[in-house]
VMD Tcl script that builds the backbone (N, CA, C; Angstrom):
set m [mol new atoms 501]
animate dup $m
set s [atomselect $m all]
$s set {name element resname resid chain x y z} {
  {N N UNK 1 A 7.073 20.029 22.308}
  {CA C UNK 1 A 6.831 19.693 20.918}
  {C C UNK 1 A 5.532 18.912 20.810}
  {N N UNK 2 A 5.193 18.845 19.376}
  {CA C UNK 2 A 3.914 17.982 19.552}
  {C C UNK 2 A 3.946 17.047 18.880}
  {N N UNK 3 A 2.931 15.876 18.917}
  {CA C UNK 3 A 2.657 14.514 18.388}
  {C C UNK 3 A 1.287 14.854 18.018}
  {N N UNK 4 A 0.946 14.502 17.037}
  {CA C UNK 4 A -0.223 15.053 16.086}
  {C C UNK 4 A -0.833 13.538 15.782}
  {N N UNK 5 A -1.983 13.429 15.461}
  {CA C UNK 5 A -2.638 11.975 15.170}
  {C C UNK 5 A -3.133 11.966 13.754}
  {N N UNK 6 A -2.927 11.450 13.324}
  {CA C UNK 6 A -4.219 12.075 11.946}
  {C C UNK 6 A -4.505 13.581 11.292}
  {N N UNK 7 A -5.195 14.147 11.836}
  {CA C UNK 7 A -5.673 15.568 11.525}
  {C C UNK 7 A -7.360 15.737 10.831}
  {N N UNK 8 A -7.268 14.529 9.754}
  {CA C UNK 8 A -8.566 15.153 9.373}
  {C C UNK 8 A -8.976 14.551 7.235}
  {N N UNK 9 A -9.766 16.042 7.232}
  {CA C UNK 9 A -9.865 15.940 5.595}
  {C C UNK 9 A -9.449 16.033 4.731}
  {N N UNK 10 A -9.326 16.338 3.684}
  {CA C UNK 10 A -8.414 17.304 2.886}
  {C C UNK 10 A -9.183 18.239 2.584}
  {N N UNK 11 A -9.237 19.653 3.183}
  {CA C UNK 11 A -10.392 20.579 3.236}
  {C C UNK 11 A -9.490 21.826 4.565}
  {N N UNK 12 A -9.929 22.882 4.079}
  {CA C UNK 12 A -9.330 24.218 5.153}
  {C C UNK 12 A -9.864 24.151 6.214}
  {N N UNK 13 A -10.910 23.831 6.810}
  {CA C UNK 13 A -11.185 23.608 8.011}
  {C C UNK 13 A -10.448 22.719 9.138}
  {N N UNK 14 A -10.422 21.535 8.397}
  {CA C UNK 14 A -9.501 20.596 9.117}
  {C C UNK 14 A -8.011 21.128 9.245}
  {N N UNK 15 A -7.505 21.725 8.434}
  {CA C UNK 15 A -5.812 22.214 8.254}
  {C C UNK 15 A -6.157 23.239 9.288}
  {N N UNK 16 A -6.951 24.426 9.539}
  {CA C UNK 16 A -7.192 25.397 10.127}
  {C C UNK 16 A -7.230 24.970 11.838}
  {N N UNK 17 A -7.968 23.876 11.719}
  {CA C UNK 17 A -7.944 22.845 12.961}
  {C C UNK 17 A -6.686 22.624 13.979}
  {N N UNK 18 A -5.962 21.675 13.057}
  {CA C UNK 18 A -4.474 21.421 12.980}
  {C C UNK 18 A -3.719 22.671 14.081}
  {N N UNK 19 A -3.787 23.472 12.796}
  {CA C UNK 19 A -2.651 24.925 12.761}
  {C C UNK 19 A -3.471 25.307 14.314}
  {N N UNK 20 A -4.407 25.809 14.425}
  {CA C UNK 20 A -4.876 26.308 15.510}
  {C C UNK 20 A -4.661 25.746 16.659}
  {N N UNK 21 A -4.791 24.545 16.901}
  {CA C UNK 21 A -4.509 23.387 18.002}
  {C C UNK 21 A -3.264 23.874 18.451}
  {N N UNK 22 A -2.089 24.074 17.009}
  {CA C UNK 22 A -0.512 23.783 17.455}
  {C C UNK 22 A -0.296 25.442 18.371}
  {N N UNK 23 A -1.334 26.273 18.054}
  {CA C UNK 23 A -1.425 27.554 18.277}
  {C C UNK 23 A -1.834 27.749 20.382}
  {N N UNK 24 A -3.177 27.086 20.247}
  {CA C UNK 24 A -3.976 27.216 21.293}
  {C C UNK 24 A -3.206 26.422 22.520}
  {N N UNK 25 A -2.157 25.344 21.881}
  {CA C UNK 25 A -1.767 24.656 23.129}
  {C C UNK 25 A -0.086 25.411 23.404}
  {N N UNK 26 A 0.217 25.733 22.748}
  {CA C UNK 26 A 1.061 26.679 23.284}
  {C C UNK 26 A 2.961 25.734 22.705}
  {N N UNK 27 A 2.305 25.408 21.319}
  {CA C UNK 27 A 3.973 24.132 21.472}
  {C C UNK 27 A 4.734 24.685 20.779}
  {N N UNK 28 A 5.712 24.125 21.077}
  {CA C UNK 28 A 7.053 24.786 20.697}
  {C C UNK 28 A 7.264 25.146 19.476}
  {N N UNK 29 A 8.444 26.108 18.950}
  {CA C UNK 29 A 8.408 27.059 18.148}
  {C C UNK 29 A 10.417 26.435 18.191}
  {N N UNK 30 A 10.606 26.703 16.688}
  {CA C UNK 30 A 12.232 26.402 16.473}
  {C C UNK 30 A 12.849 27.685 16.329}
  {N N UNK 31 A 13.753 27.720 16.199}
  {CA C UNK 31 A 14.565 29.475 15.987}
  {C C UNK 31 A 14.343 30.011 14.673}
  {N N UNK 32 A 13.698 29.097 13.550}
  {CA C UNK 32 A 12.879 30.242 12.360}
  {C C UNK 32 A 11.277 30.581 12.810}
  {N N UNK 33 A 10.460 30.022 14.264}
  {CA C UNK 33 A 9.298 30.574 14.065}
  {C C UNK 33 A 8.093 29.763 14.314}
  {N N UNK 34 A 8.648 28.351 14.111}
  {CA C UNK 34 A 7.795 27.311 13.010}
  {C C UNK 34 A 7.088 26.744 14.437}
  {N N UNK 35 A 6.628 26.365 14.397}
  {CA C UNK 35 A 5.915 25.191 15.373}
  {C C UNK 35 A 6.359 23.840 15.074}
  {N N UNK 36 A 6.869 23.100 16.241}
  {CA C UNK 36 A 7.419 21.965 16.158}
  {C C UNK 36 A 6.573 21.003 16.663}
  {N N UNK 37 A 6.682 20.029 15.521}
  {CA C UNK 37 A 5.718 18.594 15.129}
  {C C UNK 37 A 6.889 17.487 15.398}
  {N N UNK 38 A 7.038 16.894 16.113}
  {CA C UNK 38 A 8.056 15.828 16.746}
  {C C UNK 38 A 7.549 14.568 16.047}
  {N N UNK 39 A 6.715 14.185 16.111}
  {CA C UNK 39 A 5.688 12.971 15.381}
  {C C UNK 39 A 4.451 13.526 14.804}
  {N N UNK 40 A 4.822 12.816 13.517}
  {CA C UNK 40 A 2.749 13.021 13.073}
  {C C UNK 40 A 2.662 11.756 12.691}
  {N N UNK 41 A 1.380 11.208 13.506}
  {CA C UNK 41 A 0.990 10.055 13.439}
  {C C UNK 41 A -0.177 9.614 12.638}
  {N N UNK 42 A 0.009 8.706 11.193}
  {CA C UNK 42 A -1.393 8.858 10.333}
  {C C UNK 42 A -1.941 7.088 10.789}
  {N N UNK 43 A -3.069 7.507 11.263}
  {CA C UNK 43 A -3.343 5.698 12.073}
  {C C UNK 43 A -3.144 4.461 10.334}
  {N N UNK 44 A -4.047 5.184 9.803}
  {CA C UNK 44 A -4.018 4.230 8.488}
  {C C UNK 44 A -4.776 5.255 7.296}
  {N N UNK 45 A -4.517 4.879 5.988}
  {CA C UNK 45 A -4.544 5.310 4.448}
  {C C UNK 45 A -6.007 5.828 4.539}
  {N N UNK 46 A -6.855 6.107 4.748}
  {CA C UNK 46 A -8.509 7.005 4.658}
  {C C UNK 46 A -8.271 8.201 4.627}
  {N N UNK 47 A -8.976 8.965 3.213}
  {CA C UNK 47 A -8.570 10.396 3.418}
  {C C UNK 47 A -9.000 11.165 4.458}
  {N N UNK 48 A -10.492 10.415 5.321}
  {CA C UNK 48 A -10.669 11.084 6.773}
  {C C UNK 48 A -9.580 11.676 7.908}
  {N N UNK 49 A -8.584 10.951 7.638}
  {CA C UNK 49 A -7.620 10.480 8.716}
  {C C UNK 49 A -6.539 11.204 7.823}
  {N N UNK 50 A -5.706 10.878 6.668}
  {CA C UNK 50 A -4.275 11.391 6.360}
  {C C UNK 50 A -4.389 12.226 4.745}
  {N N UNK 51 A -6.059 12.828 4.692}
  {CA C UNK 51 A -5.499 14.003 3.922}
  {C C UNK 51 A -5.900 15.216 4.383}
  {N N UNK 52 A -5.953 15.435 4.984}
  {CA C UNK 52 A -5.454 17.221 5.755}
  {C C UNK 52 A -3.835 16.907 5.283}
  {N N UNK 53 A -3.116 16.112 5.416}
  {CA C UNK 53 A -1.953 17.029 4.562}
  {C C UNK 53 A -2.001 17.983 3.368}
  {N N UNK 54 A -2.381 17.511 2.556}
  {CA C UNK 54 A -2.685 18.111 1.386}
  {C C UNK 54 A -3.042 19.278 1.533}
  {N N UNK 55 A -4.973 19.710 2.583}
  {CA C UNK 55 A -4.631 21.119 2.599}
  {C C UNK 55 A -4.047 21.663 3.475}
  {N N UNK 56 A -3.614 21.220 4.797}
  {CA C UNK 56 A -2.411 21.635 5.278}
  {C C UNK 56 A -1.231 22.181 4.668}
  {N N UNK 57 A -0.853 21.523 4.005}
  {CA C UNK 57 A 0.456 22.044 3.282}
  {C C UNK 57 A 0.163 22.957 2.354}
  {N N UNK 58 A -0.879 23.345 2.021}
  {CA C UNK 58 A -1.397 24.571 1.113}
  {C C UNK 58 A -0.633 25.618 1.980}
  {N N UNK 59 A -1.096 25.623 3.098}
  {CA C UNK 59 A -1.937 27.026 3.964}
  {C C UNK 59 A -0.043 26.979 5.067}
  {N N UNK 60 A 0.240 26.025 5.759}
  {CA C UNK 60 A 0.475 25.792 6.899}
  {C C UNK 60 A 2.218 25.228 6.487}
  {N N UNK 61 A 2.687 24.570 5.402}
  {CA C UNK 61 A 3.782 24.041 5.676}
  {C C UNK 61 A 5.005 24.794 5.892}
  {N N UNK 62 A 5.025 25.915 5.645}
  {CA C UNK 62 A 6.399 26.949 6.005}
  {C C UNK 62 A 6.312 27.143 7.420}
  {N N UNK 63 A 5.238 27.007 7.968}
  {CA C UNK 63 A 4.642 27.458 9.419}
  {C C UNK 63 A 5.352 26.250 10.398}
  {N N UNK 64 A 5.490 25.205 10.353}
  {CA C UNK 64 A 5.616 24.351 10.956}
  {C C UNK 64 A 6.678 23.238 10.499}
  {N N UNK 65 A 7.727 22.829 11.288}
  {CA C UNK 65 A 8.665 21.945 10.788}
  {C C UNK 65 A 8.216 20.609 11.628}
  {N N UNK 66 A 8.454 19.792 10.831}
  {CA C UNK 66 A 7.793 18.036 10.656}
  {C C UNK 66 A 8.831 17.221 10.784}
  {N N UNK 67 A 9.053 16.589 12.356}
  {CA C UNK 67 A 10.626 16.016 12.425}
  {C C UNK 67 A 10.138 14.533 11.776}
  {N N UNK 68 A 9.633 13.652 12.135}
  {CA C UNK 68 A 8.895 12.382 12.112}
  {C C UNK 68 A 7.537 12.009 11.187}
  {N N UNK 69 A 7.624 11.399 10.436}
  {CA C UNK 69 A 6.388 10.688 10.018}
  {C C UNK 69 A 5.915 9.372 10.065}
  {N N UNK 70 A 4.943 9.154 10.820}
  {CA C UNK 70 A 4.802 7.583 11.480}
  {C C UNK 70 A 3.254 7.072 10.746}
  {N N UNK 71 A 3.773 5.788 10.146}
  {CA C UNK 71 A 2.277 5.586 9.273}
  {C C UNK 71 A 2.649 4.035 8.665}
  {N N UNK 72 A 1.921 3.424 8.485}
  {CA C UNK 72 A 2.177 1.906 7.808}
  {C C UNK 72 A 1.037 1.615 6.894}
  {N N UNK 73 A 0.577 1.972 5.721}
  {CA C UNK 73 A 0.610 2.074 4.993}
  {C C UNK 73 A 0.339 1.011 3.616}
  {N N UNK 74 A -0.505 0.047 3.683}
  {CA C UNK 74 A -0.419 -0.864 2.587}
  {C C UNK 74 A -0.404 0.118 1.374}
  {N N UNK 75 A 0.543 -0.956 0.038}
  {CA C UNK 75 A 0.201 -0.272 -0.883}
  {C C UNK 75 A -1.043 -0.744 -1.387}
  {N N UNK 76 A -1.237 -0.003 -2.679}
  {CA C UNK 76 A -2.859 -0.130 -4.271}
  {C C UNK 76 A -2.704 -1.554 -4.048}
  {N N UNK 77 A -1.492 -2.390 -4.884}
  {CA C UNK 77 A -1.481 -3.345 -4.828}
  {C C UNK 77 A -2.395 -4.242 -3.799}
  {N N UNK 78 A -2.215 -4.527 -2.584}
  {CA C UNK 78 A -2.417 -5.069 -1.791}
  {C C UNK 78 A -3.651 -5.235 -1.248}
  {N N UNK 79 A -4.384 -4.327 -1.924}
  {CA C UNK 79 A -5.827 -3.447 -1.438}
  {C C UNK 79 A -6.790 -4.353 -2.120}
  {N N UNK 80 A -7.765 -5.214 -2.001}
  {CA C UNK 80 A -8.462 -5.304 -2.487}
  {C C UNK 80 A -10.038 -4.821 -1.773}
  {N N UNK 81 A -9.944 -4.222 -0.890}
  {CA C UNK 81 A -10.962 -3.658 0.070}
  {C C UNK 81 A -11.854 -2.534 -0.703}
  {N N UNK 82 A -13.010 -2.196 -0.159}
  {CA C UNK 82 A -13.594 -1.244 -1.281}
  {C C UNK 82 A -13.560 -0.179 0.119}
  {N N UNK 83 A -12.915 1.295 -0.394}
  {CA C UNK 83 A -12.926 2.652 0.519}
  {C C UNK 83 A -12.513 3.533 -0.075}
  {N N UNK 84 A -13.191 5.030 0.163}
  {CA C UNK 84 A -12.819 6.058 -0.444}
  {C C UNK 84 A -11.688 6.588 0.034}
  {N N UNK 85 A -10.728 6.886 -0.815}
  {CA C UNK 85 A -9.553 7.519 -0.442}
  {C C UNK 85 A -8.593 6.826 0.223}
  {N N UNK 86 A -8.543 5.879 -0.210}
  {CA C UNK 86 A -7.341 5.118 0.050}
  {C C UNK 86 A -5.661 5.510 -0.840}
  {N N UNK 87 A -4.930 5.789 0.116}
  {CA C UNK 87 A -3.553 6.250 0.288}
  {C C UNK 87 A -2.522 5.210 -0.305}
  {N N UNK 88 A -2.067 4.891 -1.377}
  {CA C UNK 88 A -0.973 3.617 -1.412}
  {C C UNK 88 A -0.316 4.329 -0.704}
  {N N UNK 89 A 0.593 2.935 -0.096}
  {CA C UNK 89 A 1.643 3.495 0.372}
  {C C UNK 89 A 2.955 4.215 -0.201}
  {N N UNK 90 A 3.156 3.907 -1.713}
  {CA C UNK 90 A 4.587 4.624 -2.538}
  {C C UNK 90 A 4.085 6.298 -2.146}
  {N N UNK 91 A 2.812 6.111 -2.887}
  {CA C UNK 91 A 2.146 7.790 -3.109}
  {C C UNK 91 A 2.665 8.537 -2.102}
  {N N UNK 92 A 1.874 8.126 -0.776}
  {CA C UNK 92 A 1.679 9.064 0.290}
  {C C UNK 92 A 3.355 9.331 0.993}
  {N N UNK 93 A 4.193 7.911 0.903}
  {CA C UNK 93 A 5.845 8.420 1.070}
  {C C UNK 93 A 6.142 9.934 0.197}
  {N N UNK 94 A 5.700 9.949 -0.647}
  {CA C UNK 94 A 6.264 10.694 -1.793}
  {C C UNK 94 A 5.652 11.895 -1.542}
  {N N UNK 95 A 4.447 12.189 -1.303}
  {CA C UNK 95 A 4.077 13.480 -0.712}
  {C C UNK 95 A 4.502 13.800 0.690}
  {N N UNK 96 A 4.888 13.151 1.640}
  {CA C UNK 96 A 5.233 13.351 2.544}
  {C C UNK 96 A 6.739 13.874 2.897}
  {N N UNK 97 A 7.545 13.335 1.869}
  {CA C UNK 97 A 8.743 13.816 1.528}
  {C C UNK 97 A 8.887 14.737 0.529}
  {N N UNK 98 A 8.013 15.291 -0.048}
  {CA C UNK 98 A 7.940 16.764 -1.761}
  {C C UNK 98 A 7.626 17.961 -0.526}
  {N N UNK 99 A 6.608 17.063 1.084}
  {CA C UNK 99 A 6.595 18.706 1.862}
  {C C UNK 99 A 7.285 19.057 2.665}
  {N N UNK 100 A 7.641 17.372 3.434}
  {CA C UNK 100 A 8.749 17.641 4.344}
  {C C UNK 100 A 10.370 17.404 4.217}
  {N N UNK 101 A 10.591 17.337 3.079}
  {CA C UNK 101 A 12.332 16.609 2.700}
  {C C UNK 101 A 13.054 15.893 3.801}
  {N N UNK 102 A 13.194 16.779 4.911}
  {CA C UNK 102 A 13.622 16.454 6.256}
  {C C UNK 102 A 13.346 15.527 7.292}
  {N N UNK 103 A 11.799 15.176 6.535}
  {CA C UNK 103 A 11.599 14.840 8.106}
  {C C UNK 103 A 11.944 12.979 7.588}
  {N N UNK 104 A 11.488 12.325 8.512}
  {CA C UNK 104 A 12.032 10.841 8.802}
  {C C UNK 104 A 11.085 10.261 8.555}
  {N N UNK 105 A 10.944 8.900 8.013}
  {CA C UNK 105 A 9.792 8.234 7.845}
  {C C UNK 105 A 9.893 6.741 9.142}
  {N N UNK 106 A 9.381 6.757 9.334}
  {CA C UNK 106 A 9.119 5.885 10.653}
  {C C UNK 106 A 8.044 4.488 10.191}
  {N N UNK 107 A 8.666 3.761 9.908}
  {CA C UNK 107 A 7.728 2.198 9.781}
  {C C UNK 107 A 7.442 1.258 11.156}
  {N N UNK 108 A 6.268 1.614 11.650}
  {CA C UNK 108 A 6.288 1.301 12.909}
  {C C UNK 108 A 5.921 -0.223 13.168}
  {N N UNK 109 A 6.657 -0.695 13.944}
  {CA C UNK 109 A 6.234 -2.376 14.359}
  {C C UNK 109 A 5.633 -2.503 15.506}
  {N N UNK 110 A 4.545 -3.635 15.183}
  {CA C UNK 110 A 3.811 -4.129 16.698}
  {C C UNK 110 A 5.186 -4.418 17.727}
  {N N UNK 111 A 5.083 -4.098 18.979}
  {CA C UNK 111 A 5.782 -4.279 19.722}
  {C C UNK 111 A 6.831 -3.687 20.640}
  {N N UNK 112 A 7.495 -2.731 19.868}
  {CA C UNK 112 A 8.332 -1.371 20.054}
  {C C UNK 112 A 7.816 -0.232 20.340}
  {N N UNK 113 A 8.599 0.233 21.165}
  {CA C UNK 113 A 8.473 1.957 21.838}
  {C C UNK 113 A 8.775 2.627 20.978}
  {N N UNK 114 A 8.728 3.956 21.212}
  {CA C UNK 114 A 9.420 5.041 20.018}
  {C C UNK 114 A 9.170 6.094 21.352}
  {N N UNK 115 A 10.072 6.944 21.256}
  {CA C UNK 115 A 10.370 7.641 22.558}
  {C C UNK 115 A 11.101 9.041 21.662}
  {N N UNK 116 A 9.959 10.202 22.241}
  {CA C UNK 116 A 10.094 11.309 21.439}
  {C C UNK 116 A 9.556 12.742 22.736}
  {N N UNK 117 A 10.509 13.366 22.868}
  {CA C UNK 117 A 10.630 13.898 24.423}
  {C C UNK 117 A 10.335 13.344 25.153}
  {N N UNK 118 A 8.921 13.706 25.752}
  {CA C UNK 118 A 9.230 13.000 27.744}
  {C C UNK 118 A 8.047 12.011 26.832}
  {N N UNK 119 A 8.020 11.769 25.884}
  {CA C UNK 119 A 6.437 10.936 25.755}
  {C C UNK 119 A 7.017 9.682 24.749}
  {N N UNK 120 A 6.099 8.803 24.953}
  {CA C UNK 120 A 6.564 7.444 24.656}
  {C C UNK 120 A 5.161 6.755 23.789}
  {N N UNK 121 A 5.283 6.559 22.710}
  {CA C UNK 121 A 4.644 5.701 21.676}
  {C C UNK 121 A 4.431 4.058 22.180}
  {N N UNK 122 A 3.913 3.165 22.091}
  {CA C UNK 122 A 4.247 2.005 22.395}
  {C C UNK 122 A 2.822 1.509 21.076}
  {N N UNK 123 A 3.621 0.821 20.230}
  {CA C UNK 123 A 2.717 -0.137 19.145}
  {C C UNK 123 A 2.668 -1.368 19.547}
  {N N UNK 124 A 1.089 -1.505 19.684}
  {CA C UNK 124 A 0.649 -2.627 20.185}
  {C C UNK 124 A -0.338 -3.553 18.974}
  {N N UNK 125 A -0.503 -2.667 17.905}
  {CA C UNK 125 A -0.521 -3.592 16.423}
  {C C UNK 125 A -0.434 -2.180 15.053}
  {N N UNK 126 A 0.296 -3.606 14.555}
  {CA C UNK 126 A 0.413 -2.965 12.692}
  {C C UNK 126 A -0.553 -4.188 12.172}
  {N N UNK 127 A -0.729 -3.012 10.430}
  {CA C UNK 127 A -0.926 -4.382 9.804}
  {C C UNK 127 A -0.079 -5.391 9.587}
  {N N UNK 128 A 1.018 -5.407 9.044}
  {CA C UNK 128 A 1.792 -6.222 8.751}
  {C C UNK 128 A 1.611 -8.059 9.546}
  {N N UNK 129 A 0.852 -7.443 11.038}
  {CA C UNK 129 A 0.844 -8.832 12.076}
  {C C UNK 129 A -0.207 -9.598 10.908}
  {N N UNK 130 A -1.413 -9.045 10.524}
  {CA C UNK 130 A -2.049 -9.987 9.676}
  {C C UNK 130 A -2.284 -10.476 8.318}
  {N N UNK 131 A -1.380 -9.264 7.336}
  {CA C UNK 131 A -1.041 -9.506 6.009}
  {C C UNK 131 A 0.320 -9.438 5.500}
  {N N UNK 132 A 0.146 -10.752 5.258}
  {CA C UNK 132 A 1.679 -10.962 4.533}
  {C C UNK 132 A 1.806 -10.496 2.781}
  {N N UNK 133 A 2.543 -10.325 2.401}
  {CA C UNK 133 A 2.900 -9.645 0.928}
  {C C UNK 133 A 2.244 -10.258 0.226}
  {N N UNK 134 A 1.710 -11.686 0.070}
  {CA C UNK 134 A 0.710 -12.381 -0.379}
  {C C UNK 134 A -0.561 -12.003 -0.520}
  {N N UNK 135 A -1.348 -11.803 0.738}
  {CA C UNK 135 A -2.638 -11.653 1.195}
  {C C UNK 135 A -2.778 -10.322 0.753}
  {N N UNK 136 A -4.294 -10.096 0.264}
  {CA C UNK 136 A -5.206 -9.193 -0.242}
  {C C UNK 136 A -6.115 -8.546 1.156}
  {N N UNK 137 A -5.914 -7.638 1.494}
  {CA C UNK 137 A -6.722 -6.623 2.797}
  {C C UNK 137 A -8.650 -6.759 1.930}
  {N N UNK 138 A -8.906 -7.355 2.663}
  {CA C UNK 138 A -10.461 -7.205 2.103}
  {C C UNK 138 A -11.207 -6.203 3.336}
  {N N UNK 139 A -10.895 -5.598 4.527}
  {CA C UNK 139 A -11.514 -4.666 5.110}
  {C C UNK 139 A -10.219 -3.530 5.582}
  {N N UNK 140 A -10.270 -2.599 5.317}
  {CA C UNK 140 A -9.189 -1.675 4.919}
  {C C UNK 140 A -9.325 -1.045 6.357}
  {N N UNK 141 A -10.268 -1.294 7.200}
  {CA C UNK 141 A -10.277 -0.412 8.738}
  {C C UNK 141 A -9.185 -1.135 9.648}
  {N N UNK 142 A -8.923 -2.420 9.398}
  {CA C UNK 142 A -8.410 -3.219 9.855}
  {C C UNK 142 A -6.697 -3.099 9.789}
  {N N UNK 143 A -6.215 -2.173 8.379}
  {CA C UNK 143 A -4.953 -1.471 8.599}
  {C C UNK 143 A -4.361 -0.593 9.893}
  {N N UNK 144 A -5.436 -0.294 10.554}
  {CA C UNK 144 A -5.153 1.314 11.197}
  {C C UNK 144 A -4.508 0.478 12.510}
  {N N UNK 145 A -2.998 1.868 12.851}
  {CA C UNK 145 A -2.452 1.225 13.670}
  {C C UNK 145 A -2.904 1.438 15.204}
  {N N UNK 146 A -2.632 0.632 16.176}
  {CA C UNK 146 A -3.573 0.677 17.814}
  {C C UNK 146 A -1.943 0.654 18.086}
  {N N UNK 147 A -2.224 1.631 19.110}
  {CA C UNK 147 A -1.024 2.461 19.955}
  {C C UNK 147 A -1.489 3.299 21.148}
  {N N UNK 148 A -0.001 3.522 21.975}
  {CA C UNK 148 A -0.695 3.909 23.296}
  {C C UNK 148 A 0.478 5.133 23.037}
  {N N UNK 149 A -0.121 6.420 23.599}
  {CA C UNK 149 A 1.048 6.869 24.115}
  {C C UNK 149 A 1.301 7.279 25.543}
  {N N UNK 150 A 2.551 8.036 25.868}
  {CA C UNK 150 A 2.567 8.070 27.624}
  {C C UNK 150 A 3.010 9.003 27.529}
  {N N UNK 151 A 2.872 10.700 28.286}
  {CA C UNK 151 A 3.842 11.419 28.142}
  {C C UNK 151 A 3.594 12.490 29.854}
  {N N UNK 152 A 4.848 12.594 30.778}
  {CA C UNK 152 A 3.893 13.029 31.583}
  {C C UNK 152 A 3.182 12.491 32.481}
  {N N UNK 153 A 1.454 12.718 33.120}
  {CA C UNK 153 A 1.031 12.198 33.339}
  {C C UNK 153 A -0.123 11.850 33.261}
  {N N UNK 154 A -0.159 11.594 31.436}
  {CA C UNK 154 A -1.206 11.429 31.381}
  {C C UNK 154 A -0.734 10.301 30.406}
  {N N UNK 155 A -1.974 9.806 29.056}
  {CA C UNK 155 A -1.697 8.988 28.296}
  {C C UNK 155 A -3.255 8.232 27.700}
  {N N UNK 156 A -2.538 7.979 26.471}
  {CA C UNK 156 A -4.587 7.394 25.919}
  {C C UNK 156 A -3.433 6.485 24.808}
  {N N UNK 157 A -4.946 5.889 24.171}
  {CA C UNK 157 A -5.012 4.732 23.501}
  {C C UNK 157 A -5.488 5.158 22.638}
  {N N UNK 158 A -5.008 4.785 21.256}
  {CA C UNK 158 A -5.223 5.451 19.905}
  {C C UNK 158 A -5.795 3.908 19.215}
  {N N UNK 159 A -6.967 3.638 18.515}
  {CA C UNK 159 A -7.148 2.645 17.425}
  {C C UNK 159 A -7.585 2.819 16.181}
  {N N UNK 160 A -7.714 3.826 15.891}
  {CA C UNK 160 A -7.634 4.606 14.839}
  {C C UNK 160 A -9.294 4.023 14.531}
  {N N UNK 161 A -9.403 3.542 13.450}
  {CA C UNK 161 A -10.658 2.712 13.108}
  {C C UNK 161 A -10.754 1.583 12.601}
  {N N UNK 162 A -9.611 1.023 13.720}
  {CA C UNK 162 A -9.549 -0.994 14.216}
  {C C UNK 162 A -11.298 -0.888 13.658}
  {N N UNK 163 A -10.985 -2.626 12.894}
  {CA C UNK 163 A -12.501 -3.678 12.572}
  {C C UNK 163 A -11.853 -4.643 14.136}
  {N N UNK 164 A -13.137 -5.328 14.582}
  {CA C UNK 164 A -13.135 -6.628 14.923}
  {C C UNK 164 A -11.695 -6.858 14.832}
  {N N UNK 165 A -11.258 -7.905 13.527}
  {CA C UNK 165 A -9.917 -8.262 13.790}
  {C C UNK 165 A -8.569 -7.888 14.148}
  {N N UNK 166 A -8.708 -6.810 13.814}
  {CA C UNK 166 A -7.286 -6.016 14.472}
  {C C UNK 166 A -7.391 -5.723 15.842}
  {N N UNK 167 A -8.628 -5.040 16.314}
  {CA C UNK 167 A -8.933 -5.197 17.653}
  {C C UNK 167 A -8.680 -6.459 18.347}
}
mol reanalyze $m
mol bondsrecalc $m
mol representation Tube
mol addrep $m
């Protein structure tokens, strides 16, 4: 099965990307067909990073079943940062569940594993460690979550596009 990171734009190239990847590496397929997505991991709210759903799901969502969705997410509220395409968090729940009904939403915490076939997630920061429900995000790179995964024998380090402080 696969664990997906991000993906991209919101644009056919990037979805085409995606779909092809799940194609070229050879991952698993369920008994309707689909290609199986075990985790999709959106590091943080930039449409660089978590809107290829959008055209993904144009082209691609019958194609592929979506067990997991892993993402943390500040909402509008909270945002006072200036960036294009920023994701509240209600919104992007809500599209994520209109494509996938099924799949699970996953609020990931600094600190915890998440263990999804032979491969293992380990969050080593959210935002949440530096904004409390109070505090206003004035650099929005600083959301994106830093994670390792392990699967196998191999394994990398994801920081999506950590600032300084989250790093």
């Amino acid at each position: 099965n696969a664990i997906v990171v991000d993906g991209g734009c919101n644009n056919d190239r990037c979805a085409e990307n995606v779909y092809n990847t799940l194609s070229k590496l050879n991952i698993n397929r369920n008994a309707d067909g689909q290609y199986v997505i075990e985790a999709w991991i959106f590091t943080h709210g930039h449409s660089d990073h978590n809107g290829v759903l959008h055209a993904f799901a144009n082209t691609y969502a019958e194609k592929v079943d979506v067990f997991n969705f892993m993402y943390q997410v500040p909402s509008n509220a909270r945002v006072s940062a200036v960036g294009a395409g920023v994701a509240g968090e209600e919104a992007f729940y809500e599209l994520c569940k209109a494509l996938y009904p099924n799949a699970n939403y996953i609020n990931p915490k600094t600190g915890l594993d998440y263990h999804f076939s032979n491969a293992t997630i380990s969050i080593l920061y959210t935002p949440d460690v530096l904004w409390d429900l109070d505090t206003r995000i004035t650099y929005y790179n600083d959301t994106s979550l830093i994670f390792a995964i392990r699967g196998g024998e191999t394994g990398f380090l994801c920081m999506g596009d950590s600032g300084d402080l989250a790093a």
